[in-house]
Phi, psi and omega in degrees: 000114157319143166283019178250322178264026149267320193300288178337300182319305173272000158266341187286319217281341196271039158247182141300328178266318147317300169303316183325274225294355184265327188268320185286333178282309176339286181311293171319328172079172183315318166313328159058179228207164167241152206319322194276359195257296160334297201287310175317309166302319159298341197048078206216141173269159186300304145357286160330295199283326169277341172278344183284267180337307163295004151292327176285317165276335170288328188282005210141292194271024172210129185261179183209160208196147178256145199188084204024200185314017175224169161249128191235152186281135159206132190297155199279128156311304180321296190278340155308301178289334177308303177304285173321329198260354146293311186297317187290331211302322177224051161280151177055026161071022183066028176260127174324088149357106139317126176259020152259021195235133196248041166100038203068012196257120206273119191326289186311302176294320206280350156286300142009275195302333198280000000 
């Protein structure tokens, strides 16, 4: 994944009404939900809720389908796991992650410090 569609990517997701719609797609799987059932679960009036989703879809992260009179949403997978495995690529210094091992930063100084 290039660093122009991660930045796009972490920019859609740094709203509050985005990440929501992003984490309920997520959560929904390949059936993915339609825009108006997304606002509703947000308490997002719908107007609303099609410039958040169409923000989602420019970066990427969301595809979209007509499906008789509604549209429905569903996170991309793809562009997902793409977007983790640029933030995870140098993580821990290409050491596997731990979940006491905080990225090379040694646990005992870093209580030490505190």
């Amino acid at each position: 994944m290039e660093s122009s569609a991660v930045i796009r990517a972490l920019g859609a997701l740094a709203q509050e009404h985005r990440l929501g719609a992003f984490r309920l797609l997520v959560q929904a799987g390949e059936q993915g939900l339609p825009a108006g059932e997304i606002a509703e679960r947000l308490g997002v009036v719908s107007s609303s809720m099609s410039f958040h989703l169409a923000a989602l879809a420019n970066a990427g992260l969301v595809t979209q389908r007509r499906q008789s009179r509604s549209i429905i949403y569903c996170a991309d997978f793809a562009a997902m796991n793409g977007l983790m495995g640029y933030l995870t690529d140098n993580c821990c210094g290409g050491v596997p992650c731990m979940p006491d091992l905080s990225c090379g930063v040694d646990q005992q100084a870093a209580r030490g410090a505190a």
